[in-house]
C-alpha positions as CSV (number, residue, x, y, z in Angstrom):
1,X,-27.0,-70.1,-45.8
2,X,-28.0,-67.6,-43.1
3,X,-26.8,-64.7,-41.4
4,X,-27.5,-63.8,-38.0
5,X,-26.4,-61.0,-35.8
6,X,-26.3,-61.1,-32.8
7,X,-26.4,-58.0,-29.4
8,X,-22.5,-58.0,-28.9
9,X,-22.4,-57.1,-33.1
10,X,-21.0,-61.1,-33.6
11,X,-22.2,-63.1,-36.8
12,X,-23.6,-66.7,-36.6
13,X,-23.4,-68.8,-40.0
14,X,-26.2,-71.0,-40.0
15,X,-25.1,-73.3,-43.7
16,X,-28.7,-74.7,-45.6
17,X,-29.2,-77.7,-47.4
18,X,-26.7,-76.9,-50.1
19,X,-23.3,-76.6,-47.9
20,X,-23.2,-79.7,-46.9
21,X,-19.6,-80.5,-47.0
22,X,-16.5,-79.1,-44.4
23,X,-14.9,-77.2,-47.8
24,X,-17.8,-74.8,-48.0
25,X,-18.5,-74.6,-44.7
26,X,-15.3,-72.6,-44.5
27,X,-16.1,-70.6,-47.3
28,X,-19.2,-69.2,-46.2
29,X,-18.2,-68.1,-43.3
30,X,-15.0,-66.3,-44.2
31,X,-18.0,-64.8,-46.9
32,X,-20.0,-63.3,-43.8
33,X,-16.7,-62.5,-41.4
34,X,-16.2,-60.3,-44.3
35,X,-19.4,-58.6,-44.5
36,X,-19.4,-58.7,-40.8
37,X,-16.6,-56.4,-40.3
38,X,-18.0,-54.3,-43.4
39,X,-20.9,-53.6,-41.5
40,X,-19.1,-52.6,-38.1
41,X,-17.1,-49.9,-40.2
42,X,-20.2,-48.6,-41.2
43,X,-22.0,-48.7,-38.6
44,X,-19.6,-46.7,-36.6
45,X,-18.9,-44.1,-39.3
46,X,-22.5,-43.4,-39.4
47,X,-22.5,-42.5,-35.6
48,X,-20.0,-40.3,-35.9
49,X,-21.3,-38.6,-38.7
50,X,-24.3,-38.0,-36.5
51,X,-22.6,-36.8,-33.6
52,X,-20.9,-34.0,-35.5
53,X,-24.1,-32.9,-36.7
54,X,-24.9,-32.0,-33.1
55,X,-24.7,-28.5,-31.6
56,X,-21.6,-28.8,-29.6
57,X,-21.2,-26.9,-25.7
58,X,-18.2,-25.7,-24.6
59,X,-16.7,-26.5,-20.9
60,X,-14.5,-24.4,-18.9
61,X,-12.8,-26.4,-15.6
62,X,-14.4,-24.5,-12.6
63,X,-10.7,-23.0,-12.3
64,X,-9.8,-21.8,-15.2
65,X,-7.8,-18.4,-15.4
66,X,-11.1,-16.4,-16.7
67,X,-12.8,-17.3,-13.9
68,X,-10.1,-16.8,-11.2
69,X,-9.2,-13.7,-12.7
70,X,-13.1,-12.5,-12.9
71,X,-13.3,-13.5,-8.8
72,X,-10.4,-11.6,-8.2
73,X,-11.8,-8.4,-9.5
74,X,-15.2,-9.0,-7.7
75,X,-12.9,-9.4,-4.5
76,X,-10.7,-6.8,-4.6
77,X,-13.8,-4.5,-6.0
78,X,-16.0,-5.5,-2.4
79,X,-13.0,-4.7,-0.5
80,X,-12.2,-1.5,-2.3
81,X,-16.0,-0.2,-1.6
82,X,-15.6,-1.5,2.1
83,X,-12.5,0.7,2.1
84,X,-14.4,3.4,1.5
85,X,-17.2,3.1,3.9
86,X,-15.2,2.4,6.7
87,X,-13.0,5.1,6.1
88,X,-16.3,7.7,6.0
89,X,-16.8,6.1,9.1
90,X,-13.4,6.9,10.8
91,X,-13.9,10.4,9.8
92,X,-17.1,10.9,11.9
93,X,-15.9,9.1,15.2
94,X,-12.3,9.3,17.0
95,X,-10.7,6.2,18.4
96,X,-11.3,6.1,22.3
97,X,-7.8,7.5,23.9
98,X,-7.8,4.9,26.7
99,X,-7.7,2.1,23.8
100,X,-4.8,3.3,22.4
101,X,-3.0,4.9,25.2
102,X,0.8,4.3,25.7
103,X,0.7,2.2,29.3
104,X,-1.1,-0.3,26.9
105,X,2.1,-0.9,24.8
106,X,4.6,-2.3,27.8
107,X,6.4,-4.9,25.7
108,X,9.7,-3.0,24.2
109,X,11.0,-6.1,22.8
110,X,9.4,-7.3,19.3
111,X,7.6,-10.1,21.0
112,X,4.2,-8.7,20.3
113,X,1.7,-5.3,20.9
114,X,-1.3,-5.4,22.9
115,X,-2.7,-2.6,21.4
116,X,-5.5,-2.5,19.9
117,X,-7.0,-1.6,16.6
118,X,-9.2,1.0,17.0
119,X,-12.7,2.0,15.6
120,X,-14.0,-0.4,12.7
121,X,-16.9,-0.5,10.8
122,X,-18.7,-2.4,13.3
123,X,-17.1,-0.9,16.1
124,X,-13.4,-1.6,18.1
125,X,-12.4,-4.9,19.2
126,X,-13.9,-5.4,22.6
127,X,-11.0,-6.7,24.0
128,X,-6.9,-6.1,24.4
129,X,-5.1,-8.9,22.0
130,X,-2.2,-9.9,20.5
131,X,-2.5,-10.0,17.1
132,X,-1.3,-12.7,14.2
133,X,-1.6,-12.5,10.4
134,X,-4.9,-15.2,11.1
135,X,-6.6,-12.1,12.3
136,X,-6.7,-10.2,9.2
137,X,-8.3,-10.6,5.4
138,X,-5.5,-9.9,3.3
139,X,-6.3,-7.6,0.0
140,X,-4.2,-6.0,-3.1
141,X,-0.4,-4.5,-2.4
142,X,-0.4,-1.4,-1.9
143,X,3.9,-0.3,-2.5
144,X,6.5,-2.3,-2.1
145,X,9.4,-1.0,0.0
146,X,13.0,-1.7,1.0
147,X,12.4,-4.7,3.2
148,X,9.0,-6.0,2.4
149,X,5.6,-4.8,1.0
150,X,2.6,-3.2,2.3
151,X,-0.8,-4.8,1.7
152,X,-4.5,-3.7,2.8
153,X,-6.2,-5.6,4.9
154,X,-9.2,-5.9,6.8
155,X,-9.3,-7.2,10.7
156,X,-12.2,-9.5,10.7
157,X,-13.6,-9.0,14.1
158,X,-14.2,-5.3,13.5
159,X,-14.1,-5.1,9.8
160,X,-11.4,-2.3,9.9
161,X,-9.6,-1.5,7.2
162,X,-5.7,-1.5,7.8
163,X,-2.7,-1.3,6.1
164,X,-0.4,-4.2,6.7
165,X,3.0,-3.6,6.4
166,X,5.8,-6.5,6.5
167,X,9.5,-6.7,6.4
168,X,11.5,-9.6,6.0
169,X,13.8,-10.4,9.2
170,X,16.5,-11.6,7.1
171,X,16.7,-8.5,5.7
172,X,15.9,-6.3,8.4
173,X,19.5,-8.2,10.1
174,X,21.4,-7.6,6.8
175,X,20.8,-4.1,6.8
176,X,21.4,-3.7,10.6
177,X,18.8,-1.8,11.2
178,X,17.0,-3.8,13.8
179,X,17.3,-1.0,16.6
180,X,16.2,1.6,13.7
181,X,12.4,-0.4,13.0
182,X,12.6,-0.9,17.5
183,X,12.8,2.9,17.5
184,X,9.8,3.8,14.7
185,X,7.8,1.3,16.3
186,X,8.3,2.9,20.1
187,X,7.4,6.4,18.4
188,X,5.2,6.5,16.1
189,X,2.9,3.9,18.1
190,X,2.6,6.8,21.0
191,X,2.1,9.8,18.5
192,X,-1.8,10.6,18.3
193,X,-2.4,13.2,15.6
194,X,-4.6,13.8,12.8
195,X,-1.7,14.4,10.2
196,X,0.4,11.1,11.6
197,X,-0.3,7.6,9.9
198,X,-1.1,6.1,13.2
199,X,0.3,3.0,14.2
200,X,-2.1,0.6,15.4
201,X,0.4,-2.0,16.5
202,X,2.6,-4.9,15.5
203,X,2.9,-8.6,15.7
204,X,6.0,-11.5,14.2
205,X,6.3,-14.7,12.7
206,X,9.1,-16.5,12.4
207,X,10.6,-15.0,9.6
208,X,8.6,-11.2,9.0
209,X,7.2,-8.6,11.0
210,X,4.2,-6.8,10.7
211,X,3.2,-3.0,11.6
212,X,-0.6,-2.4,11.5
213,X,-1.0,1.0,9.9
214,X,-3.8,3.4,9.2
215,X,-4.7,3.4,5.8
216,X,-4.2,6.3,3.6
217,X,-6.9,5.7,0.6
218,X,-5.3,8.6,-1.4
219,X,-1.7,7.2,-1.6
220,X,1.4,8.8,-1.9
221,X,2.2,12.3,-1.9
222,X,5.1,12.3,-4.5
223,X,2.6,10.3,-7.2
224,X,0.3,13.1,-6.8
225,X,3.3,15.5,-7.0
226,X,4.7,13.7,-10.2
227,X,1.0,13.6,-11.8
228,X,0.5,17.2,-11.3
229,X,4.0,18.2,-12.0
230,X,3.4,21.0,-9.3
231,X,1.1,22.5,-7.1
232,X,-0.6,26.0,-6.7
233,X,-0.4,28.1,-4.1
234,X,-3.4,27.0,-2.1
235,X,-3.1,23.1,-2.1
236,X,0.8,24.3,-0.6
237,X,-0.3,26.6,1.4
238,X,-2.6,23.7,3.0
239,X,-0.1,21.3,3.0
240,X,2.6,23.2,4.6
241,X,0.3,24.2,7.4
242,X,-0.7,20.5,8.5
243,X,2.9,19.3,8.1
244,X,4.0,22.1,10.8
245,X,0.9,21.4,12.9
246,X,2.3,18.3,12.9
247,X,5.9,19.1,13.4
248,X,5.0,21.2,16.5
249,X,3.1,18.0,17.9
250,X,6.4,15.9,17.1
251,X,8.6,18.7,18.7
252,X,6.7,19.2,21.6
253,X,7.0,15.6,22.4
254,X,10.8,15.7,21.6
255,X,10.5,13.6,18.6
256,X,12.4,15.0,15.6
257,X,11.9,13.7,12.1
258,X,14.7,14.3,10.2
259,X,13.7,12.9,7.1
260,X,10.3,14.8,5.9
261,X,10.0,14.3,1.9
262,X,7.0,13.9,-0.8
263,X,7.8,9.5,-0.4
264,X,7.4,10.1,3.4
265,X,3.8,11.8,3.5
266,X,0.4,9.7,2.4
267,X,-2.9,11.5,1.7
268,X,-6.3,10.4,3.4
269,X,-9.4,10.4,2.2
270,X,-10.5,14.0,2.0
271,X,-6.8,14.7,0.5
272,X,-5.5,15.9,4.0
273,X,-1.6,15.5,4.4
274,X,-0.2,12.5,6.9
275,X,3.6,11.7,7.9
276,X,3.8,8.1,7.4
277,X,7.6,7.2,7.5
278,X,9.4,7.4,11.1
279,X,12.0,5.7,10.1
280,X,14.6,8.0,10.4
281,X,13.0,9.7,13.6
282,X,15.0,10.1,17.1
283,X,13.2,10.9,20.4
284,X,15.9,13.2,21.7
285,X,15.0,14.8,24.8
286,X,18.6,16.8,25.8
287,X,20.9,15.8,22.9
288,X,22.0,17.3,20.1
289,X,22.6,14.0,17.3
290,X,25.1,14.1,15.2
291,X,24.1,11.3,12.9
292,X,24.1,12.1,9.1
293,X,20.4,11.1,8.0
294,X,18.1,11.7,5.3
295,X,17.6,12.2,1.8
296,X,20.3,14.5,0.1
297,X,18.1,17.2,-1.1
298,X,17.0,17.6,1.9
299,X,20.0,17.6,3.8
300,X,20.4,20.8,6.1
301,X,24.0,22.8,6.3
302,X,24.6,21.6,9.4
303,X,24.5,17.8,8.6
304,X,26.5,18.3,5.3
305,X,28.9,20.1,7.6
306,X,29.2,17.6,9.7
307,X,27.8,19.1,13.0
308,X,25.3,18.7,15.5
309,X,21.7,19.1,15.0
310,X,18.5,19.4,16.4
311,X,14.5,19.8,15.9
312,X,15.4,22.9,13.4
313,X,16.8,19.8,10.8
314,X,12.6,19.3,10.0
315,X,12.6,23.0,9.6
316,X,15.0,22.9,6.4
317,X,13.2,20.6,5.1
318,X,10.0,22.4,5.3
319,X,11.1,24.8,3.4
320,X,12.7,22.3,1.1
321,X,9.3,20.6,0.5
322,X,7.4,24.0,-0.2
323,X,9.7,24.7,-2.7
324,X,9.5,21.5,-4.3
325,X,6.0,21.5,-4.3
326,X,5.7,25.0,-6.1
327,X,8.2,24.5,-8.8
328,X,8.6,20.6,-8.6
329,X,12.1,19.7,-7.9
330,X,13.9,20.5,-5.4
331,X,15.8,24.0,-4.9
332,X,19.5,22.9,-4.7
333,X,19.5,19.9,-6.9
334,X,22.5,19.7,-9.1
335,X,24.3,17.2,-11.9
336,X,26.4,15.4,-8.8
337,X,26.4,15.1,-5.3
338,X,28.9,17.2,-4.6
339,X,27.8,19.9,-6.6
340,X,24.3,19.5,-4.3
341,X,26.4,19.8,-1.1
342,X,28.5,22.8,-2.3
343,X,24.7,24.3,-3.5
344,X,23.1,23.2,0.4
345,X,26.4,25.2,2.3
346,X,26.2,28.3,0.3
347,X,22.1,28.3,1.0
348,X,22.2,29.1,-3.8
349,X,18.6,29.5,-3.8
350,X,17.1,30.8,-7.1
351,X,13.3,31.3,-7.6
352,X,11.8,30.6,-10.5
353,X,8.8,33.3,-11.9
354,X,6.2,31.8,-11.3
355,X,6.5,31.4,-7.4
356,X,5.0,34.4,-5.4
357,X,6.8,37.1,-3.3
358,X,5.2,36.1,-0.2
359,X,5.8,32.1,-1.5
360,X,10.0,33.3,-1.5
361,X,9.1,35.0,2.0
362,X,8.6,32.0,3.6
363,X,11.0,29.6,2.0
364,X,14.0,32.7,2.2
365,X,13.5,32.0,6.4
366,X,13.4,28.5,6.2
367,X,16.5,27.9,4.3
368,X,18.7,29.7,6.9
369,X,22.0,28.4,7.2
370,X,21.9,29.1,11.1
371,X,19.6,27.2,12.6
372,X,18.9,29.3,15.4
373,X,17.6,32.0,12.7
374,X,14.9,29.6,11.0
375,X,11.3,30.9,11.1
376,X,9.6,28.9,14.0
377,X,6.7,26.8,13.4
378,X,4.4,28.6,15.2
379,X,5.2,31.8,12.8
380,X,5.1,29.2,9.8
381,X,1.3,28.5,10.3
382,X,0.9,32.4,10.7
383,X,2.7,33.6,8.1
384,X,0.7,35.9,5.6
385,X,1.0,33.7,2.6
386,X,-0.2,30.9,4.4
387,X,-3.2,32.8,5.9
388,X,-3.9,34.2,2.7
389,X,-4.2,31.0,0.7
390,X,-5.3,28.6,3.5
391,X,-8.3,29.0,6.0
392,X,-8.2,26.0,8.5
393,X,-11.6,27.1,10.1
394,X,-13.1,27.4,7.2
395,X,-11.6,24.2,5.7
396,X,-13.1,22.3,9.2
397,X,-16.4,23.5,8.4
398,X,-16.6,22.2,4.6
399,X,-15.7,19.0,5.7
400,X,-17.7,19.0,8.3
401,X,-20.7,19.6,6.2
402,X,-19.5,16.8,3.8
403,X,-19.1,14.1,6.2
404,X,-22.6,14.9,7.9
């Protein structure tokens, strides 16, 4: 007999001269099915033998979480050095006044602002728009708040940086503060100084709104407060002056606070100090309010007592601020609430060693319980502890150097 194999691995019996008859017909080839199958087994144990002999390459799927997680750090690492660069930039050119004047912002309702953005790296928008979340890059959170979160951004026609922040409307209605986020929106949008987060304007979807807000690279104030546990002299001395500079601004366009803390204020880029919260603010032209507001450590006598107030309420809490930023915490703090308000009434201020007599100077006549008898913040920015440990001039001129 013969065996033959065939291409498709299939065995043809070929019998010789001595299988002549049907009975060993049979018998041969149930011999070479046999062998046939034998030979297949071996065959593919040899090839895989061989293949795992091979050097072997791994794959990774073009979207695996290395690789997403890699191209989110490149991202967020380009934007961060764009951040920069364009904020350099804002510090050697101011945004054009007529592009960011009030008769731009007409619409009182939350329909929309046609205001504009401002100075970018490339320049301001050319033209007066009104502005949806398609218009902006949207980078890492930056704090999450109350009602929403606040994200940087980049607007893609001028390459600005931004802060984006966005509230839930759901929320917003819950809380009933509606009219409250109508009112921060009306003032800080107007206010146009160099220690005020400006407001570049606002937009709405259907279910969040947004505020486009200058962005602070530095962060917040009470981080830096809570890192350093407390600060010396100079660095309050500095702060204190650029929160009344811009506490006379707010003042002398009727516009009190009424809720100025470390979580309220942002630092730029050169560290300088910038109110960022408006929240709580009322442009009261006439009135006195009467509306309790504000944190509780910084509550003035008045609004514990339950009478009116005015612009000396941001007063208090200048002084509360400069004491909590020389011995970090805050000067009437107590075990319960009502202990704090019984501390607040009685003005129970206690130094401790460390802070200087003309540092106790100036907080003694802030922390008047008459508020008719509170230094002035004109006298604030002139006071001899404040000239002595903070030169504005000079301050100008060293950044001014830097920046050139």
């Amino acid at each position: 007999m013969k065996i033959f194999v065939t291409t498709n691995n299939t065995f043809v019996v070929r019998p010789t001269k001595y299988a002549d008859t049907n009975f060993e017909r049979q018998r041969l080839n149930g011999d070479a099915s046999l062998l046939g199958r034998v030979i297949v087994v071996l065959n593919i144990f040899l090839q895989v033998l061989m293949a795992s002999m091979e050097p072997k390459r791994v794959l990774k799927p073009v979207n695996s979480a290395s690789q997403i997680a890699n191209a989110a750090d490149q991202q967020t690492k380009k934007l961060r050095e764009e951040t920069v660069a364009s904020e350099k930039q804002v510090l050697k050119t101011t945004f054009p006044s007529n592009q960011m004047s009030g008769s731009t912002q007409k619409k009182e309702d939350m329909g929309g602002s046609d205001v504009a953005a401002g100075d970018g790296a490339s320049g301001p928008p050319s033209r007066m728009k009104k502005w949806s979340l398609d218009d902006f890059d949207i980078g890492k959170p930056l704090g999450k708040g109350k009602f929403g979160n606040v994200y940087l951004a980049r607007e893609k026609q001028s390459k600005y940086i931004v802060a984006l922040k966005l509230m839930f409307k759901s929320q917003l209605q819950k809380a009933g503060v509606e009219h409250q986020l109508r009112r921060e929106i009306e003032i800080q949008s107007h206010l146009r100084h160099e220690n005020i987060l400006r407001m570049f304007g606002y937009f709405h979807d259907r279910t969040r709104v947004y505020l486009i807000l200058e962005f602070a690279p530095r962060g917040e104030l009470y981080k830096e407060l809570q890192r350093c546990g407390r600060f010396d002299e100079k660095r309050t001395a500095c702060y204190i002056y650029q929160l009344s500079s811009a506490l006379t601004y707010c003042h002398s366009k009727k516009v009190i606070h009424r809720d100025i803390k470390p979580e309220n204020l942002l630092l730029g880029l050169r560290g300088d100090l910038k109110i960022a919260d408006f929240g709580w603010s009322v442009h009261a032209p006439s009135s006195r309010r009467t509306t309790m507001c504000g944190t509780l450590d910084y509550l003035p006598p008045e609004m514990v007592e339950g009478k009116t107030h005015d612009e000396n309420v941001d007063l208090w809490s200048l002084g509360i601020l400069c004491y909590e930023f020389l011995c970090g915490s805050p000067p009437f703090e107590a075990e319960s609430h009502s202990d704090t308000y019984a501390r607040i009434t009685k003005v129970d201020l206690h130094f401790p060693s460390h802070v200087s007599a003309g540092a106790r100077d100036l907080i003694s006549k802030l922390l008047r319980h008459d508020p008719r008898k509170r230094l002035p913040l004109a006298q604030v920015m002139t006071h001899p502890w404040i000239v002595e440990n903070y030169q504005p001039a000079a301050q100008a001129a060293a950044k001014a150097s830097s920046s050139s």
